[in-house]
C-alpha positions as CSV (number, residue, x, y, z in Angstrom):
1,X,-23.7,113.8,9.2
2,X,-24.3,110.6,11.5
3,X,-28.2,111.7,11.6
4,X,-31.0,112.8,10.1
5,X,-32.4,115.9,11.7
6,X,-35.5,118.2,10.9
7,X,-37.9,120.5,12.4
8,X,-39.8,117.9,14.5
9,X,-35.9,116.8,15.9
10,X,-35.6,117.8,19.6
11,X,-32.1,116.2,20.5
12,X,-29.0,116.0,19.0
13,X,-26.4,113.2,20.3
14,X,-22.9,114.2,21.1
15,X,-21.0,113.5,18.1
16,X,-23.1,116.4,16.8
17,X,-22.8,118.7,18.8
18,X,-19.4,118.9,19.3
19,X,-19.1,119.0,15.7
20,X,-21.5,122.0,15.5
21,X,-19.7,124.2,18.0
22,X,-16.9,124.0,16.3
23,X,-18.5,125.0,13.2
24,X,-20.2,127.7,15.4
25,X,-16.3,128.7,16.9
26,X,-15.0,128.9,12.9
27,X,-17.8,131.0,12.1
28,X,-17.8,133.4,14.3
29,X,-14.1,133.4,14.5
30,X,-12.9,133.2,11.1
31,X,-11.3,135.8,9.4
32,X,-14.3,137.7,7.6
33,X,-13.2,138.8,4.0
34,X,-15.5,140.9,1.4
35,X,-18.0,138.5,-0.1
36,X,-17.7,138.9,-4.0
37,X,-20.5,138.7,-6.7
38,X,-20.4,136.1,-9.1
39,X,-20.7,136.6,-12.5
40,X,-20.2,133.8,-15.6
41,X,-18.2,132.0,-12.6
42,X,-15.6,134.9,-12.0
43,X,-15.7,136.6,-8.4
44,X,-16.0,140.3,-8.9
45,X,-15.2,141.9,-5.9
46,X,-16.7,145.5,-6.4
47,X,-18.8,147.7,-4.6
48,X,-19.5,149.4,-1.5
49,X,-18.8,146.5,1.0
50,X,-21.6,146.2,4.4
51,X,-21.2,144.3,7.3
52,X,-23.5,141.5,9.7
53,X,-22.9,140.8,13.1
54,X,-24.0,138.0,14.9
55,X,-27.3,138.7,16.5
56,X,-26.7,137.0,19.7
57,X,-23.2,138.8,19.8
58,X,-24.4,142.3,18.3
59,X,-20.2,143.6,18.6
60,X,-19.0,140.4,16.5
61,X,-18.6,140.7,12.7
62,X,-19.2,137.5,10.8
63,X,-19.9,138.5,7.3
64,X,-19.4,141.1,5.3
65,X,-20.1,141.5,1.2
66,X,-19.7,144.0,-2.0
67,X,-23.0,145.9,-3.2
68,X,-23.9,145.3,-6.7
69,X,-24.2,147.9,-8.8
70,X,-26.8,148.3,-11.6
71,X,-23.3,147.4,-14.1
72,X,-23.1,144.2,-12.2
73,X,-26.5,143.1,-12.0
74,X,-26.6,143.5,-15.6
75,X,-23.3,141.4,-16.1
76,X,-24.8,138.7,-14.6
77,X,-28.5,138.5,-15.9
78,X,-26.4,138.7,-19.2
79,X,-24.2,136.0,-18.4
80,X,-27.1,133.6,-17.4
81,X,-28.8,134.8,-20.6
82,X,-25.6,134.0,-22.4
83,X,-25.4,130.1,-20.7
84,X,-29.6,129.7,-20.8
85,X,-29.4,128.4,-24.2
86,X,-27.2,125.3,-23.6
87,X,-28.4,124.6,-20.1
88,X,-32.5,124.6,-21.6
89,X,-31.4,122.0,-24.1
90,X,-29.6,120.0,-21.8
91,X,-31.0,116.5,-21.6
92,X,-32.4,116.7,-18.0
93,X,-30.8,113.7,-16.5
94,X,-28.0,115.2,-16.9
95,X,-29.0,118.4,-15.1
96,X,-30.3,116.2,-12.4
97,X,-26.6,114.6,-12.2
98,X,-25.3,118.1,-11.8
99,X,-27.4,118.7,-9.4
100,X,-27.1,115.6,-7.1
101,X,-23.3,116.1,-7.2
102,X,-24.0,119.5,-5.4
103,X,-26.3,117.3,-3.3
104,X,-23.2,114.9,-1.9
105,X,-20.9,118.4,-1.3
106,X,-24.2,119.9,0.8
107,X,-24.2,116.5,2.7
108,X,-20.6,117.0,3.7
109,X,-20.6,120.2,4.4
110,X,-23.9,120.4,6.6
111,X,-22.0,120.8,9.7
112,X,-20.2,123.5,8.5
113,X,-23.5,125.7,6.5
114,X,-25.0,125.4,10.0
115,X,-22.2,126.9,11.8
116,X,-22.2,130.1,9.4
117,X,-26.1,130.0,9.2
118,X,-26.4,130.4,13.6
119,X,-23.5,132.6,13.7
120,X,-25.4,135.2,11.0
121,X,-29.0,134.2,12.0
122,X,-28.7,133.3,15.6
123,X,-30.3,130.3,15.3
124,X,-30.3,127.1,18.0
125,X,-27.9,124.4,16.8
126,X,-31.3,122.3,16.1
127,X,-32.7,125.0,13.8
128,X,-29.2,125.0,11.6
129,X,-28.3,122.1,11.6
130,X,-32.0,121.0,10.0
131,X,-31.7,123.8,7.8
132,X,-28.7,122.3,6.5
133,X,-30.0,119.5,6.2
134,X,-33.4,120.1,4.4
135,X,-30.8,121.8,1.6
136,X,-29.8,118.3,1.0
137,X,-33.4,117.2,1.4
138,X,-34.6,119.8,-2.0
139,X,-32.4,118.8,-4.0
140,X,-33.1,115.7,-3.8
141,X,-36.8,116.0,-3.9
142,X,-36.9,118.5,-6.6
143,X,-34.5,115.9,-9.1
144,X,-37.1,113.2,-7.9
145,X,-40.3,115.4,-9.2
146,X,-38.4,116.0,-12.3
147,X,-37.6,112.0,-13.4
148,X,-40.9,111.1,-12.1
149,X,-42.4,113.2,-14.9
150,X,-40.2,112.5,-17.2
151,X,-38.6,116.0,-18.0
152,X,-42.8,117.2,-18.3
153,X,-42.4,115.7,-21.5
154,X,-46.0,114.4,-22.3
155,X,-46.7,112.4,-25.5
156,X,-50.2,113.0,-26.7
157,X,-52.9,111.4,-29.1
158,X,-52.0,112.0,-33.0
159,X,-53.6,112.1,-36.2
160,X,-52.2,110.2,-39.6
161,X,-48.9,110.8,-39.9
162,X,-48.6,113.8,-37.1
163,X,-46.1,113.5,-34.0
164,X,-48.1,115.6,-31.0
165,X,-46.1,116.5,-27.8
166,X,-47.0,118.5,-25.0
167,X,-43.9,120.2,-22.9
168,X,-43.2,121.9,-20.0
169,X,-40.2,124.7,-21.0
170,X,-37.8,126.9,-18.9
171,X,-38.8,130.5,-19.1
172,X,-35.2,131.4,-19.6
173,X,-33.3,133.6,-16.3
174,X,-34.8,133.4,-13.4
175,X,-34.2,136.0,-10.6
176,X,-34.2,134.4,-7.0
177,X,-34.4,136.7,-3.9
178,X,-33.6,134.5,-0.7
179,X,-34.6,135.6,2.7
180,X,-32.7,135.8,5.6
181,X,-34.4,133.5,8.4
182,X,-33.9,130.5,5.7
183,X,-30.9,131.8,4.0
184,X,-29.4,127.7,3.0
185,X,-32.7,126.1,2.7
186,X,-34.8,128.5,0.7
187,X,-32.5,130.2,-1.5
188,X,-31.8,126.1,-2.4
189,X,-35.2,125.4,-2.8
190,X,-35.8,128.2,-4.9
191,X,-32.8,128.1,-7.0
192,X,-32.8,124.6,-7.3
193,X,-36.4,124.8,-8.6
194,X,-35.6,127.1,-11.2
195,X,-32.3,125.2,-12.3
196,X,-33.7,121.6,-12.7
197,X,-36.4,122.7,-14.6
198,X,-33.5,124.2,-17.2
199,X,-33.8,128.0,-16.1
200,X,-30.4,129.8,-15.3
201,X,-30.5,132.1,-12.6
202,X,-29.0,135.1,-10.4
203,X,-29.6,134.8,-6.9
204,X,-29.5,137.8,-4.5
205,X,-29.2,137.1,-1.1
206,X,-30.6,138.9,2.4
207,X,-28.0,141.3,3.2
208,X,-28.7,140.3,6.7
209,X,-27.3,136.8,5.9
210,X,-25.3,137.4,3.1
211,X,-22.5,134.4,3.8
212,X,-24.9,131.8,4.2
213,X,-26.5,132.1,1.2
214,X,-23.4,132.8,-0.7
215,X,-21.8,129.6,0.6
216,X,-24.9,127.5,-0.6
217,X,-24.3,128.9,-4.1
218,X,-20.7,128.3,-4.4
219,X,-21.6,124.5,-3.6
220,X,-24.0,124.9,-6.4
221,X,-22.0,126.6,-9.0
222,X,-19.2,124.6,-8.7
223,X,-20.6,121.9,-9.7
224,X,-22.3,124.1,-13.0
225,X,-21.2,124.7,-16.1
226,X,-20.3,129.0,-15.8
227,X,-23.2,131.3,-15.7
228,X,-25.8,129.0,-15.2
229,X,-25.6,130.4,-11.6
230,X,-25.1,133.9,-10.7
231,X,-24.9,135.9,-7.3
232,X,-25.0,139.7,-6.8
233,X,-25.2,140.9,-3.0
234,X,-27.0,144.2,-1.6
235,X,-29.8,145.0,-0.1
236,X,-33.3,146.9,-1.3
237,X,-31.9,148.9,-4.1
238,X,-30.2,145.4,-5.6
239,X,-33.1,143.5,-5.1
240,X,-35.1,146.7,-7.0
241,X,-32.3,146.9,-9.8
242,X,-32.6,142.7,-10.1
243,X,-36.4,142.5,-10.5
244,X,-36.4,145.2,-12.9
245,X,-33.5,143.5,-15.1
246,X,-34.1,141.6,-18.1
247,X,-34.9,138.3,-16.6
248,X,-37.8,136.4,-17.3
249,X,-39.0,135.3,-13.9
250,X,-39.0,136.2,-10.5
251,X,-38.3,134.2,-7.4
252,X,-39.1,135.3,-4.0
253,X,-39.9,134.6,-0.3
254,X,-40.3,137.7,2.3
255,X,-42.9,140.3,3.3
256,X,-46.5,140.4,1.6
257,X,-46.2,143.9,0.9
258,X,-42.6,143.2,-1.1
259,X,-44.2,140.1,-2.3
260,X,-47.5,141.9,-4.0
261,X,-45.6,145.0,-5.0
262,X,-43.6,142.5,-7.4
263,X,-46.4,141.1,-8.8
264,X,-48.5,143.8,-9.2
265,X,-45.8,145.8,-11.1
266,X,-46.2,142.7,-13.4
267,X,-49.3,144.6,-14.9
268,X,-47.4,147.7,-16.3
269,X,-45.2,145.8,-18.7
270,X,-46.1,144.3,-22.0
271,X,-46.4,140.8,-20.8
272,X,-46.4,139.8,-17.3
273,X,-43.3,137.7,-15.8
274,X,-43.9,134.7,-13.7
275,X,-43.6,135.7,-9.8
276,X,-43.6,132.9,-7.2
277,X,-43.6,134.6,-4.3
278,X,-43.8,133.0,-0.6
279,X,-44.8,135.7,1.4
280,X,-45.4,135.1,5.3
281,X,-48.7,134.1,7.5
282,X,-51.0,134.9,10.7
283,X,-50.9,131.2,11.4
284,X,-53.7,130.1,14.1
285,X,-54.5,127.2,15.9
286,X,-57.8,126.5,17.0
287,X,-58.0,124.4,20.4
288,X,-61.5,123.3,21.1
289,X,-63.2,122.4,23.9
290,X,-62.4,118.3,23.0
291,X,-58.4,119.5,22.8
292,X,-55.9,117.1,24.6
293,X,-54.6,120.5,26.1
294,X,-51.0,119.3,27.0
295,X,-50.7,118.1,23.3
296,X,-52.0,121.6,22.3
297,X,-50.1,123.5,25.0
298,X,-46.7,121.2,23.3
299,X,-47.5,121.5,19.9
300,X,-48.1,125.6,19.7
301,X,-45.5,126.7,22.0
302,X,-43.0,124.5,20.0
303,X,-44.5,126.7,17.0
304,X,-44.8,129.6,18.2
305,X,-40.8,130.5,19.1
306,X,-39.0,128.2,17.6
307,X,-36.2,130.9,15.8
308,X,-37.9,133.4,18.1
309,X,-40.8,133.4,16.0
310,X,-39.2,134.4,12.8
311,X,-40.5,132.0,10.3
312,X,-43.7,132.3,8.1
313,X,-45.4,129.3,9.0
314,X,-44.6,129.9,12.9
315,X,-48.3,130.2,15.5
316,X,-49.3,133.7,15.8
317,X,-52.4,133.4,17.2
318,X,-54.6,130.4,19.4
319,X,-58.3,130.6,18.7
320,X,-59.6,128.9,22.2
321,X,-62.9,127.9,23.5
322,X,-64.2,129.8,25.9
323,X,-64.5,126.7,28.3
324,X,-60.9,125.9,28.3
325,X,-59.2,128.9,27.8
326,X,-57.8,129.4,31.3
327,X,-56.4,126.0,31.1
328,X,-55.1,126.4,28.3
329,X,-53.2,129.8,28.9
330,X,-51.7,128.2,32.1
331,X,-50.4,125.6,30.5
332,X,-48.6,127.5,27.4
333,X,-47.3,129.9,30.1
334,X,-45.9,126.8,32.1
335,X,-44.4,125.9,28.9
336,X,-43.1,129.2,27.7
337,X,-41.1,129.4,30.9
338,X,-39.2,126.6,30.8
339,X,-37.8,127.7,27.5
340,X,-34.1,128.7,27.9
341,X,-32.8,131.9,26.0
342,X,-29.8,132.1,25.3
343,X,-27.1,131.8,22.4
344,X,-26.7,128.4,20.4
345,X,-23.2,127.9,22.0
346,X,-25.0,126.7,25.1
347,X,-26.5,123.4,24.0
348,X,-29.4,123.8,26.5
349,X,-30.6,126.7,24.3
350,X,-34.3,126.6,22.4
351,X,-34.6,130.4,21.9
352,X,-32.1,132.6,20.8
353,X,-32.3,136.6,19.4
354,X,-34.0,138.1,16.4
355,X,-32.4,139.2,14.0
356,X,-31.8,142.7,14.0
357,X,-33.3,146.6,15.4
358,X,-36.3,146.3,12.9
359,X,-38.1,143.7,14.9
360,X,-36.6,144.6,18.0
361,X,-38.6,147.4,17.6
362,X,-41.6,146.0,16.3
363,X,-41.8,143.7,19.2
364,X,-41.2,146.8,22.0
365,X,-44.0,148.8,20.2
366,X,-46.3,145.4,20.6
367,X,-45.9,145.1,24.1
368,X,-46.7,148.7,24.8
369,X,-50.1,147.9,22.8
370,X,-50.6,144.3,24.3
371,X,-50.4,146.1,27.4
372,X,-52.4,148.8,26.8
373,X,-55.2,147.1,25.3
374,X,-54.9,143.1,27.2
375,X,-53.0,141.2,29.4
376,X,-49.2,140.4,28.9
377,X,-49.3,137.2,30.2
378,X,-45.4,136.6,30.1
379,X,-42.2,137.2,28.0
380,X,-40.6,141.1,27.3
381,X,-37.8,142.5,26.8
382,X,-34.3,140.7,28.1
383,X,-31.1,142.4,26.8
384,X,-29.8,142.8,23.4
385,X,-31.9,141.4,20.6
386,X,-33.0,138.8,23.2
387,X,-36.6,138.3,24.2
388,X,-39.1,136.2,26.5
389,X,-41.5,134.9,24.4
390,X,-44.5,136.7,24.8
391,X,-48.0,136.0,25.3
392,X,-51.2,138.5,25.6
393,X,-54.7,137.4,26.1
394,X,-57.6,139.4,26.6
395,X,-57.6,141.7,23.0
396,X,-60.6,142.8,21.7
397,X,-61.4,140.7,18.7
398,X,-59.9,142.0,15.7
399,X,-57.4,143.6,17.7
400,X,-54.2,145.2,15.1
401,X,-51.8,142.6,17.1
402,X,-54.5,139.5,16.0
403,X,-54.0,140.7,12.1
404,X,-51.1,142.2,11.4
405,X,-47.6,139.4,11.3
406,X,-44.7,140.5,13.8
407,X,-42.0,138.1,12.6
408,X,-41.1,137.3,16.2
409,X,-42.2,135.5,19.6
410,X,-45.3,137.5,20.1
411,X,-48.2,135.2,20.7
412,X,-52.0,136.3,21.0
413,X,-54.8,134.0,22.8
414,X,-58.2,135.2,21.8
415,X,-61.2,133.1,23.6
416,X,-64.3,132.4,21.0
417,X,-67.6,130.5,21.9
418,X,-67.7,127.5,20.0
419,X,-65.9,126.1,16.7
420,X,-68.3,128.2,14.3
421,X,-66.4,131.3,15.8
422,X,-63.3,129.8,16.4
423,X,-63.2,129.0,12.3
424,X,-64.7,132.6,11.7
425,X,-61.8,133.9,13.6
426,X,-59.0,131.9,12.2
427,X,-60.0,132.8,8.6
428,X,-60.6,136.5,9.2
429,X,-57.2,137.7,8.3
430,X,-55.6,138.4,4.8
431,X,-52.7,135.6,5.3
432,X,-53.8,131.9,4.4
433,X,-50.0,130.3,5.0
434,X,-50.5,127.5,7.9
435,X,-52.9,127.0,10.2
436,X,-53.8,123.8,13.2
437,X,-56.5,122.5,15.1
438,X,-56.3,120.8,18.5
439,X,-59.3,117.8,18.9
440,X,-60.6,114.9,19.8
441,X,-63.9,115.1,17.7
442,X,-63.7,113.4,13.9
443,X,-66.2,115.9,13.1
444,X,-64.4,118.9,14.1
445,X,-61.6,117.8,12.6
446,X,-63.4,117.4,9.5
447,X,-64.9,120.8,9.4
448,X,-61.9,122.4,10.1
449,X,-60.4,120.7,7.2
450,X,-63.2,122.0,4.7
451,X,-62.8,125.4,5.6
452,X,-60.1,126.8,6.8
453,X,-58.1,129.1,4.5
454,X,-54.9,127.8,4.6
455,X,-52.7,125.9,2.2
456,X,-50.7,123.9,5.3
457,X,-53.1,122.3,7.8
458,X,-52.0,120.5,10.7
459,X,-54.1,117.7,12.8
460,X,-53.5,117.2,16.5
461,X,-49.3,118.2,15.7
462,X,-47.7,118.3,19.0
463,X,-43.9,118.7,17.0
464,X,-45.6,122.5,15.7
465,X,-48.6,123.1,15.8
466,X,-48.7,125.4,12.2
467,X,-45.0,124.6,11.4
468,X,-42.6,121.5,10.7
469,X,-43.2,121.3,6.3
470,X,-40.6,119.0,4.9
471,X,-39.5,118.3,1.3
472,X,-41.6,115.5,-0.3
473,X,-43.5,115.2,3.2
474,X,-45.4,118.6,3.2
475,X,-45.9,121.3,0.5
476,X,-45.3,125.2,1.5
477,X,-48.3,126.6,-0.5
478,X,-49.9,129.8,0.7
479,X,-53.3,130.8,-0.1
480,X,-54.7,134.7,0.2
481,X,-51.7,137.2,1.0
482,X,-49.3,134.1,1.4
483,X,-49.2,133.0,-1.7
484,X,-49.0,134.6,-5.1
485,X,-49.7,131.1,-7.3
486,X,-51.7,128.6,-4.9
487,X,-49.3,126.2,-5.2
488,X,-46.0,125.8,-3.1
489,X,-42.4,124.4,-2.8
490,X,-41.2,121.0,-1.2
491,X,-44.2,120.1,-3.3
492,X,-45.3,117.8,-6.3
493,X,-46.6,120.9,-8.3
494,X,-44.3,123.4,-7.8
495,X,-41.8,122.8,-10.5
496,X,-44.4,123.5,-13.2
497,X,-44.5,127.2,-12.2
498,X,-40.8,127.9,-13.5
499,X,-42.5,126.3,-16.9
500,X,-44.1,127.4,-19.9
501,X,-46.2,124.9,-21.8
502,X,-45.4,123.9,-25.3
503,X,-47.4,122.1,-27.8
504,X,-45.4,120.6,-30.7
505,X,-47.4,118.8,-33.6
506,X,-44.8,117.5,-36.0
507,X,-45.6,116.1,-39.3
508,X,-43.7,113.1,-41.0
């Protein structure tokens, strides 16, 4: 890569595009063979095999994999048990070195990830290419947490001849279930996460985006000793047969209800099992009545559809004084329709499809309701899994469509009388994910900042107005619904929660 490029980025010079569409081209071009598990660093090509087809070109195959079987789950949670030992003890510089030598093949390959991650994702060449690059950006971050604490090796006060030490430990095998709007970047974090901090792991993949992730793991477990990393492909029923393995954690970013159901089946065994789960938002962004409105107007609409809405942290919902609403609404809709739709071939593209028929659906049964029950202010239907982006004023408050998370470019306006309401509004919702405010007044800002439930708040953002976290810039920590531990990736604290403590008292 000759630049950096994250989700604030808004241009890419020529060098890089021309580079990405021919990574798009190879993609969606390439021969598409059977994507095998891997298990103790052997491919095992068995199973049923599925296919993917690019979203934006719903008659194109571009990936295709095996279905584990419960035979080849087990194989692999038994080959990362089998390599857990050695890689716990490891000193962890040298893990770290492991580590940043996948780092250097991600850097030199980011071109390439983001080809493969547009063609099964439909993502803008902006979107993958940043994606690509934030993989990069983990690892990094995640082997600078761990140095900076020293391996969470802790020395602590002794008495007479004792030695007292305080660890942090790996659990042991780590299951890590990536989802498929981040498949590079957050099956990296994850898994990263987990093997830094000495865990071994088996990694499942979306099966809507089962080549991207699967490419980000071969990186990684090429540059591991064998079975440290593990990959088995399918879709619910692996994810089901994984979680209920004998691993000793659980690693997971998707729906709240998935999210919860994982933890909560925690309670039935004989001792729960970590579960760091990531697990989606209602994001809203209040805009008062001392807004810069064309700051607002930027910041959510840049937000609200960027990867057509399919991202936790994207704006669902404005909470708008009364006083400026109209404004406001004009302004987002004057926005919103200068987007171009299209596919990510076209570099004048900022939207392109979701993903598949489940939220194609979802979105067609909104718009009958936001038209029912408001006012569809623009966006619908275009062809394929292509959409306007949408916007409806006028719900009721605590209208289904203002609660409940779409996953695509479905934004709701709801007009409130002052910031008491606005606040009251933004926080009545299960999620606690991301959430913005839009003014000019210190002590608005303030207030905002001591009570909003969320665990990402954004000032004044005009690059997203609920979205843009970074590794080492801002954490990913969801509160209420979002969150399952209150503590987040690209984070300082979230390494700790693939740790047990220890406390070693050792006498001369």
């Amino acid at each position: 890569m000759t630049a950096t490029v994250n989700y604030s980025s808004s241009y890419l010079n020529e060098e890089l595009n021309r580079a990405f569409e021919a990574a798009l081209t190879s993609a969606r071009h390439g021969a598409v063979q059977p994507l095998p598990h891997l298990v103790n660093g052997v491919a095992n090509a068995t199973g049923t095999v599925f296919e993917r087809c690019d979203p934006a070109i719903p008659d194109n195959v571009v990936s295709a994999a095996h279905t584990a079987s419960n035979d080849v789950i087990d194989a692999a949670v038994a080959a990362a048990r089998s390599a857990a030992r050695e890689w716990r003890i490891r000193d962890y510089q040298d893990r770290i070195a492991l580590l940043r030598s996948a780092k250097a093949e991600f850097t030199d390959r980011c071109i390439e990830l983001a080809g493969i991650i547009s063609a099964e994702t439909g993502k803008t060449r902006l979107e993958s290419i940043a994606e690509a690059q934030e993989a990069v950006d983990l690892i990094e971050h995640y082997c600078v947490q761990l140095e900076k604490n020293q391996g969470f090796v802790t020395p602590m006060d002794s008495q007479s001849d004792e030695i007292n030490t305080d660890l942090l430990l790996p659990y042991g095998v780590f299951a890590v279930l990536a989802p498929f709007n981040f498949p590079v970047a957050l099956a990296v974090n994850m898994t990263t996460a987990a093997l830094v901090t000495g865990n071994t792991v088996v990694l499942k993949p979306s099966d809507k985006t089962p080549r991207s992730t699967s490419t980000a793991a071969d990186i990684l477990a090429r540059n591991l000793p064998e079975g440290v990393l593990n990959l088995v492909h399918g879709g619910i029923p692996a994810g089901e047969a994984l979680v209920e393995s004998a691993v000793d954690g659980i690693a997971f970013t998707g729906s709240a209800e998935v999210g919860w159901n994982l933890v909560r089946k925690q309670t039935k065994r004989s001792w729960t099992r970590p579960v760091l789960a990531e697990m989606g938002g209602q994001n809203p962004a209040i805009v008062t009545a001392f807004a810069d409105l064309d700051a607002a107007a930027e910041g959510i609409v840049r937000s609200a559809f960027g990867l057509s809405g399919q991202k936790c942290s994207a704006c669902r919902r404005v909470v708008v004084d009364r006083s400026v609403h109209d404004q406001l609404v004009s302004k987002l809709v004057e926005r919103t329709a200068a987007l171009v739709i299209g596919d990510s071939a076209d570099a004048r593209t900022h939207l392109g499809p979701v993903i598949d028929d489940a939220i194609t659906s979802r979105i067609d049964d909104a718009l009958v309701t936001a038209a029912r029950d408001g006012n569809v202010r623009t966006g619908g239907r275009l062809t394929g899994y292509f959409f306007a982006p949408v916007i409806v004023t006028d719900l009721p408050l605590g209208h289904p469509l203002t609660r409940n998370e779409l996953f695509g470019p479905f934004l709701t306006v709801t007009a409130v009388d002052g910031l008491d309401q606005a606040i009251e509004e933004a926080n009545a919702v299960d999620y606690g994910l991301s959430a913005g405010i839009f003014t000019q007044e210190a002590d608005e800002r303030q207030r905002f900042l001591n009570e909003i439930e969320a665990g990402i708040v954004y000032v004044n953002r005009r690059e997203g107005a609920t979205t843009g976290a970074w590794p080492g810039i801002q954490s990913f920590c969801g509160w209420k619904a979002s969150g399952s531990v209150g503590k987040g990736g690209l984070g300082p604290w979230y390494l700790p929660g693939f740790c047990r403590e220890q406390s070693r008292t050792v006498c001369a």
